[in-house]
Each structure stands twice: as C-alpha cells, then as structure tokens.
N, C-alpha and C positions, 0 to 999 in steps of 0.2 A: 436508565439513561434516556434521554430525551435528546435525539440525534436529527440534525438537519442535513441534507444533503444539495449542492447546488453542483447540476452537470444538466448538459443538453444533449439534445439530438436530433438529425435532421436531415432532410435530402444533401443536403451542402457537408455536413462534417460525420454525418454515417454515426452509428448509435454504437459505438463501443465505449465510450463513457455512459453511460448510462446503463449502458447492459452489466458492465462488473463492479458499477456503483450498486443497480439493482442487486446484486450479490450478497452484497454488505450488507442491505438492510433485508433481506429476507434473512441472512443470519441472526441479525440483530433482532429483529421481530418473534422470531423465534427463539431468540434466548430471554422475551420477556422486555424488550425495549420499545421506547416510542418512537418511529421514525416518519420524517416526512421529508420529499420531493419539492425542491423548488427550482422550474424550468421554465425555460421560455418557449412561447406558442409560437413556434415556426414551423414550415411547411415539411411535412413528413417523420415528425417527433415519435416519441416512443409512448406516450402518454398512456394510450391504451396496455401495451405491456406492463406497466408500474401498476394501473389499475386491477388489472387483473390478478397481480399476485397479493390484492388487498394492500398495496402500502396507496397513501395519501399522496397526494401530488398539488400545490400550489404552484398556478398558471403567473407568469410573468408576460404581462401582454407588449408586443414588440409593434413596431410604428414606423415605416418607411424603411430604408435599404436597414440591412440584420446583415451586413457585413457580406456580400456578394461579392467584393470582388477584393476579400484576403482570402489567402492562404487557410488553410484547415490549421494550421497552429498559432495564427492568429484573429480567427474566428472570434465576436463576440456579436449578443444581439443589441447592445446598445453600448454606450460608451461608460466606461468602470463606473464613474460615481453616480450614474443613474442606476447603474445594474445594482451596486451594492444597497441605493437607497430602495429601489425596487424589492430586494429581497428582504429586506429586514419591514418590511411594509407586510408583505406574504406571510413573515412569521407570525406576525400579530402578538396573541400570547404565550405563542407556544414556549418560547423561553428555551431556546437548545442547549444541552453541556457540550453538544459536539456540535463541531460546521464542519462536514466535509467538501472539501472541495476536490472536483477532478473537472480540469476546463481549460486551455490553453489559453484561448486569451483572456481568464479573472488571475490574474496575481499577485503578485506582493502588495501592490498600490492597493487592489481590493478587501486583500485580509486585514491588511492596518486600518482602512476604513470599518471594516468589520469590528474588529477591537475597539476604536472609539468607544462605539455602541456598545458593544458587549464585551466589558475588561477583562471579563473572568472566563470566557469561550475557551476554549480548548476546539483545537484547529487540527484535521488531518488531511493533507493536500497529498493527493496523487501526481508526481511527477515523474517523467521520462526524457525532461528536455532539460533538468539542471543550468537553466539557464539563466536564473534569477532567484535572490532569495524570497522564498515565500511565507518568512514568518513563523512557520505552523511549529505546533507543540510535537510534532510528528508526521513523517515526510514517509510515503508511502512508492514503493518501488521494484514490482517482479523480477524485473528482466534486469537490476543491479545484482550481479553474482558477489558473493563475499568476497572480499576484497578488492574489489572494484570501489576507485575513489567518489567522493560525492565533491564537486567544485565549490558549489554555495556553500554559506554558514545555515548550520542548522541544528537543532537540539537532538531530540532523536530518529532513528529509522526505522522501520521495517522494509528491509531491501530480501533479494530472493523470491525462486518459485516457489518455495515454502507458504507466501502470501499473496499469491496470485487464486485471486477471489473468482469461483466459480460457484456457478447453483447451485441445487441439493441435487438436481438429476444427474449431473456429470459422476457426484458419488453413489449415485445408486446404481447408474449405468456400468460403474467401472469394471465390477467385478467378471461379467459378463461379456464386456467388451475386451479385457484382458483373453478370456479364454479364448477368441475365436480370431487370435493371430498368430495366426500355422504358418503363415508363410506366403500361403497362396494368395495371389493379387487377382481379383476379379472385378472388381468394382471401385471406382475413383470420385473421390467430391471435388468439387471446384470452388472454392470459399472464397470471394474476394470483397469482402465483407458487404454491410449492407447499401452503401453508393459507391458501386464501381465507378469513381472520378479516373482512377488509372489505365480502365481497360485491361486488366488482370483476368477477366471470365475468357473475354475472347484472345487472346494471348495462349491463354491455359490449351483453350479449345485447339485451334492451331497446334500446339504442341502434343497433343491425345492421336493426331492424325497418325503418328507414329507406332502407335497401340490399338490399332483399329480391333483387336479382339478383346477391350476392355469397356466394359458401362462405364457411364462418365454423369452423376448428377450434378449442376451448377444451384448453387441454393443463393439468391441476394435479393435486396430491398425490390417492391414492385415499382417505385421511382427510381433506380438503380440507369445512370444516364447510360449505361453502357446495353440496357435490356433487349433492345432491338437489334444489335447487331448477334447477340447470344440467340436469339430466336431465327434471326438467320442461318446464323451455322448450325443450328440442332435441327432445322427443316431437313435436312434429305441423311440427319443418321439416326437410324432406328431404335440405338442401343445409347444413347444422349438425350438427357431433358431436362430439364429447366425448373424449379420450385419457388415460387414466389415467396415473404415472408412467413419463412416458419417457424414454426414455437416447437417444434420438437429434437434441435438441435442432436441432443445428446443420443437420441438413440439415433438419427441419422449417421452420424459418425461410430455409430458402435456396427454400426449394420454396414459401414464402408471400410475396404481395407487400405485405403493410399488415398493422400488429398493434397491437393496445390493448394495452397491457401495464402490473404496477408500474412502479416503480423498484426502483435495486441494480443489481445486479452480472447481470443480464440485459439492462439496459437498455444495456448497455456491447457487451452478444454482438450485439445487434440492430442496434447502430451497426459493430459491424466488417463486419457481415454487409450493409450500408447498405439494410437493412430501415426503410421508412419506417415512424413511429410514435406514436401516441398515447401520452405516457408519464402515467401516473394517479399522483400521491402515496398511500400506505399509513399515513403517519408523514410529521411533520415531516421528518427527518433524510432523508429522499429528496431532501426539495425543491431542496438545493446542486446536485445532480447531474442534474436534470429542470431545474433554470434552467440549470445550464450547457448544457445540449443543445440546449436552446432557442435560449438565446443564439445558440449557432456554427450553427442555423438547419436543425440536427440531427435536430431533432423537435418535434412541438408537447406544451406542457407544461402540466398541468393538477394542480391543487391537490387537497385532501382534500375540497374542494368539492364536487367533480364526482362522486365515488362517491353524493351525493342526487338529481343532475340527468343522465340521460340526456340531455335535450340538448343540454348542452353539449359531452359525446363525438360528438352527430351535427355540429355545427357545428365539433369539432377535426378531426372525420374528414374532414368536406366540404374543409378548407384544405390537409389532407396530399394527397388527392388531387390538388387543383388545384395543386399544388407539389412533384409526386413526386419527378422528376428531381432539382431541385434540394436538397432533406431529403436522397434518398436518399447524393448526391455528398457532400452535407456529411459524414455520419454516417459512412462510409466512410473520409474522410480525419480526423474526431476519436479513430477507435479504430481500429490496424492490428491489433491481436490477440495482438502479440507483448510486454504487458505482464507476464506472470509471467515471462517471462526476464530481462527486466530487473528483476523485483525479484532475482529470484536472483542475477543481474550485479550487482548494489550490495549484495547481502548476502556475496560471496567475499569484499569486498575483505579485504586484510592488508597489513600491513608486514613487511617483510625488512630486514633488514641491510645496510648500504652495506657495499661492498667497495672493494676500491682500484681492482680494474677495470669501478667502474662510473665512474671518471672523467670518463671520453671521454663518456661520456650526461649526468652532471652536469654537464659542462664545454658542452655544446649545447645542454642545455636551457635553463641558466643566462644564454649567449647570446644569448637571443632577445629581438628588442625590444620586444617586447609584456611579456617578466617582467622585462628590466632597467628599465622604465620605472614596474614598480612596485613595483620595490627602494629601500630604502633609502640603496642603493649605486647607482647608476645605470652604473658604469664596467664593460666587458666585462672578463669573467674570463681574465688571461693565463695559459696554460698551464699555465710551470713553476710559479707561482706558484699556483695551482689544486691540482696534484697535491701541491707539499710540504706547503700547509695540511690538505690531506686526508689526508694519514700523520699528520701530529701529531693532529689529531682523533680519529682512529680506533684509534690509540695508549692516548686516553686516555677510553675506554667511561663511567666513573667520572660523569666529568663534563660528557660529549658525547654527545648521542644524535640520530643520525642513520639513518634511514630511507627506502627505496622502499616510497610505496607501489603496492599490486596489487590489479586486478582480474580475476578469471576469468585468474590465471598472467599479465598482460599490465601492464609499467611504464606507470606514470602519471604520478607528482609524487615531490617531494621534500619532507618533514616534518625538520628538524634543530634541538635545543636545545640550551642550554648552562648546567649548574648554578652559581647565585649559594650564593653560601656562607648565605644564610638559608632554605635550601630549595627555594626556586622556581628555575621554569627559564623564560629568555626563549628565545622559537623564532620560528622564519624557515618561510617553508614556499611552493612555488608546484607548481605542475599544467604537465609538460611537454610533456606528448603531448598533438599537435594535436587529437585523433581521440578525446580521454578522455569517458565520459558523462557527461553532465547531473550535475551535483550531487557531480560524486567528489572534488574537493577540501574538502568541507564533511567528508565522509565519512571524509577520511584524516584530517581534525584532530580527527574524533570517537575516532579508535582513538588516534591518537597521544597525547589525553587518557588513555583508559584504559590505557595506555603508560604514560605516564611517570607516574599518578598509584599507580603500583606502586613507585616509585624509594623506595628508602631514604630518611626524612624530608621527602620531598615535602610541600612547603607550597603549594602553586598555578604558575601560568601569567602569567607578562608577556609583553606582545606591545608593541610599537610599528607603528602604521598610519600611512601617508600621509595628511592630511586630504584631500586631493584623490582620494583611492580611496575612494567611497562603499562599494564592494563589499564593503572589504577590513573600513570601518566596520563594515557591517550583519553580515557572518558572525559578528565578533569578540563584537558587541551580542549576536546574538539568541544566541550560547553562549552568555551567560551572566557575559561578561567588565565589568569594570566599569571607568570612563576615572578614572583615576588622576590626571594632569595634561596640561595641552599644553606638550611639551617642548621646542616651537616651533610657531612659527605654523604649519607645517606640516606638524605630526607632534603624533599621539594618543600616551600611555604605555597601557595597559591592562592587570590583572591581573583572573583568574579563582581566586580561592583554594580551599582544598580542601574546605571546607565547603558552598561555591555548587557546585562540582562534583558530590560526595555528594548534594546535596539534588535536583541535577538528573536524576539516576541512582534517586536513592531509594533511597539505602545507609544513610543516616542516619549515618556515618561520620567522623571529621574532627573538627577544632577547631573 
C-alpha cells in the first residue's frame, strides 16, 4: 500500500498527532508499505522526529498568521482549500491508496475536496471530537470504549485501546516495565505533553510538594511556554529536574513508577507500560479517553478543574498510591501496545476474485452452523450442487460479483452480489475464518460497496436481514441502508442507494 498521511505539529498545538500518526507509519513501513508525511513548516514541528525513524516527510510551506489566535481544536495552517490544494501538490506522483488524516481543523470540507481529486482514496480520519462528518472509509478512535455511541454518519470504526497506536519501543519496553511494579513509589514523571499551553508541569510541581521524599522528573517540549516557571520551581529541589525533548520516552516511563500526565495518545504508552497515573484533561476532547481509564480502574482521572487546584492532584496521588498494584494490572491489560498493527491489519484488507478452486473453502465455510443459522437459506451446501452453481456465476462476471475478502494476504469472508435489471445489486456476505479480527466483516462490505458502486449503472445496494439477527440489522442501519418493507415477519428488505452512498463518502456523486 502506498499510504499518505497529513497531521502537524508544533509549538502552538504540541505534537501528539504526529507522534501516534508516526506510529502508524513505522508499523506500516515495516509491514512492507510506502508511507509518506505531509506537514506544514511551522515553528517547532516534529520533522526531524519523522526523519529519523526514515519515513519521508513533504514540507507544506505556510505564509503569514498559521492560525495564532484559534484554539488547538481549531488550528489550521492555512485556510481548507488551500491546505487541501497544497497537499495534493506535495503528493506529486506518489499516488496514495490511503489519506490519513488526524488534524482538528482539516475536516469534512477537506476530505470531500480530497475525493474530487482522488475518487478512489480510501480515507482514515482520526477523531476524538465527533463533531462533524468526516467522510472517511474508516474513522479511527482509542478512547471510544465498545459501546460507547459515535454521533456522526459514518461507515466503519476502529474504536478502543485495542487501537491506540504506539511505537515498537513501548512493546519492547513492556515486559520489563511490567516486572518492576512492586508497589513501591520512588520516582514520579511529570508529562504534560510537549507545549504546556495549560500549565500542567508547574501545577504538578506544586502538588509533589506534598511528597517531598519522592524524585520527580518533568520531560516537555524545549519551546514548551510553561518552561521557565518548571525551572524555577526545580532551582532549590535537589531531587526534581527537568528533561528537555526526549526520544527515549518508553524507557523513561519503564524506569518511573507514578506519573501526572495529559491526556492523548501518551496516556495510552503509560497504560501499556502499566505505569500508574494521574491523567489531567488539557481540552474537553481528552475527557472520553481519561473516563474510560478510569472506568477499567486504569487510572485516576481528573478534569480541566484540576489544572486550578493542586490539591486535588495531591489527593489523586494519595489514591494511585494506595491502589498501585491494582491501576497498575488494569492499565496493563487495557493497552497491549500492539495497536498500530492492527490499524494497518484492517487498512490491507482487499477483495480478490473467487476462483473455482476456492470451492472447497466456500463450501466449509458456507457449512458452518453458526453462518447457516443466519442464512437466509439455513440448508447445508451439497457438493456437486455448490460447485456447478459456482461455474455458472462465475461465467457470468456481468451480473455476479463474487469476492474473497483479505487481510494482511490471509482469507476471511465472502462478499457475493447479483445484478437486478434496475441497477442495484442484492448481496449475501458472511466472515468464515474462525480466527478473522474484530470488525473485518463491516470492513469487507465497506470495499465491496466501493466495488460495486464502480459497476456499470449502479443504482444502490439491497440486502434482506433476518429479523432475528440484530447484528445483521445494526451493520446494515448504521451503513447507511434504509428498510424498505418487512417481506415477512421475519425478514427486513433494505436498500442503500447510490446517492446515500456518495453523501456517505463525500463524493457528492449520484442521482
């Protein structure tokens, strides 16, 4: 795959997009993929970081005010339609199958521009602020816990800490940093990421006063506005200091046992590392991902409140201590570390072409009584009768489309439709492999949309669901599909037309 990614960083909005987009694509590079950076040249960037781990990085050159006096969640360096003709300028030939996005202020407006240009893009947008549709083929999301609703329309997800993307050092660190939480608190980080715009270092500090027999290292950005007053309170204590931009994050945290920290995508390294911790809000849009940690018992979590009241960090501290062991167990088992491989696991998938000798796999999977039970058909597939309906299908490409789909090279499921003479196509589809991940049948019917909504007069998508299959209900719903009639008491009709499809993509496309 050939993978773009567009996120910034900078004295002004602190480099946490960039750091767990970097994530993504050292996964992806090392699974064999082409990935490139496209960032804007503003003061204090991460460029050198991105450089160093060898990915590529196209410079987006920015020109008078880069958004000084908005908010960090609506940051941008120039205005959308320059940024997006900017970036597709940067691509040159590179030709991407993916646009990552993670960027507060590029959204919806952006990605539909993006589409113009590139129809056939496949889009993965990082969101934590659900606050607009962004289009994407796939919406990326840590700190959504399962069950936790999504507001916007959107096709697929990858929500959970399951997919909160860290380095490879956090997993290499882990095992290590696991063994050496006994209990004992001796040493404290101060993380408030890398521009303390909130005053979170010296807050923290204040709050440590309380712990005078504990080391206390502060690690943030060397532009970090908050830096001079952290240098003043660490002057007259012996056992507190200060670390300017460091690259060695993981084993810091494996060698500290308690940390105050934001939230974001640090708070996720702290938990695989099962570093107990104070997690402090920066911004609303932390708070999903500082309650869920809380919740699983992860961490104690503390609102935008607390960046006024030191003591209430000395009274979050007091309970992480008297509850080490068990934060530390939780936090441990809510993030193993190995979430950017799975987002790049669910960004390979593709469809391939049935063949005739995938028979024998269609005919077993088809078999199983867990997917004949929520077939429409419930009778097991005989044989010869299996293989001769599969030559006439495959016979006739026209008006049958039939699919394996993959991920990371490895059969999954089957996706099959069948053109009605007004354009639509009704399709059948189950997930065969015991062993498939999380979410990959949502994922095959996402392509197999953009599949067949390339066919020759493609008018939409009918489906028929079992009413008795809630599951089968709720994927068809949240695509996008709309119930047409009940064609018995128990069975939904549904069609998704090509208009709902386009507007769900953001092509603007279609009748």
């Amino acid at each position: 795959m050939r993978i773009a990614i567009r996120a910034d960083s900078g004295t002004q909005i602190g480099g946490g997009h960039v750091m767990r987009c970097l994530s993504l694509a050292i996964a992806a590079r090392d699974a064999g993929h082409d990935v490139r950076f496209i960032c804007a040249k503003v003061a204090g960037h991460l460029g050198a970081r991105i450089e160093a781990a060898d990915i590529s990085v196209s410079w987006l050159a920015t020109a008078g005010n880069t958004g000084a006096d908005c908010d960090i969640e609506n940051w941008r360096p120039m205005p959308v339609p320059d940024d997006n003709e900017a970036t597709a300028t940067a691509l040159g030939d590179f030709q991407p199958d993916w646009m990552i996005l993670d960027h507060y202020g590029l959204g919806g407006d952006w990605v539909k521009a993006l589409r113009r240009k590139f129809p056939d893009i496949r889009v993965l947008a990082l969101d934590d602020l659900d606050r607009e549709p962004l289009f994407a083929d796939l919406l990326l999301n840590p700190a959504a816990v399962p069950g936790s609703s999504i507001e916007q329309p959107h096709l697929g997800m990858l929500k959970g800490p399951r997919y909160a993307m860290l380095r490879p050092e956090f997993v290499e660190a882990r095992k290590a940093a696991l063994k050496r939480r006994t209990g004992a608190v001796r040493k404290v980080l101060v993380l408030p990421g890398m521009a303390d715009h909130k005053n979170l270092a010296p807050i923290a500090l204040e709050s440590l006063r309380a712990f005078p027999e504990l080391e206390c290292e502060v690690i943030m950005g060397s532009n970090s506005p908050s830096r001079a007053r952290v240098e003043d309170l660490i002057a007259d204590q012996p056992n507190w200091s200060l670390t300017l931009d460091a690259s060695d994050m993981a084993q810091r945290m494996t060698d500290a046992d308690l940390c105050i920290g934001a939230g974001g995508g640090s708070a996720w390294e702290r938990c695989s590392l099962g570093l107990p911790s104070v997690n402090v809000a920066l911004a609303d849009n932390q708070m999903p991902g500082i309650k869920a940690m809380a919740e699983a018992g992860a961490a104690v979590g503390l609102d935008t409140d607390a960046l006024n009241d030191p003591q209430e960090i000395v009274e979050a501290l007091r309970t992480v201590i008297s509850d080490y062991e068990d934060i530390s167990s939780n936090a441990a088992s809510l993030c193993d570390g190995h979430g950017a491989a799975r987002v790049v696991g669910a960004m390979s998938g593709k469809l391939r072409t049935v063949m005739l000798d995938d028979a024998k796999l269609i005919f077993e999977w088809r078999n199983q009584e867990h997917i004949r039970a929520a077939s429409l058909n419930s009778d097991p597939l005989v044989w010869d009768d299996h293989v001769a309906y599969l030559e006439r299908v495959l016979a006739d490409p026209s008006s049958h489309f039939w699919s394996i789909y993959q991920e990371e090279d490895l059969d999954l499921g089957l996706v099959n439709a069948k053109r009605h003479d007004d354009g639509s196509w009704i399709w059948g589809f189950y997930i065969g492999a015991s062993d498939a991940p999380k979410g990959a049948g949502r994922r095959m019917l996402i392509l197999a949309l953009r599949h067949l909504m390339q066919k020759q007069g493609f008018t939409g998508v009918r489906a028929t669901a079992l009413a008795n299959n809630p599951q089968s209900v709720s994927l068809h719903e949240t695509l996008g599909f709309r119930r047409e009639l009940n064609k018995s008491p128990s069975e939904i009709e549904y069609f998704l037309d090509l208009k709902t499809l386009n507007a769900r993509l953001g092509l603007g496309l279609g009748a």
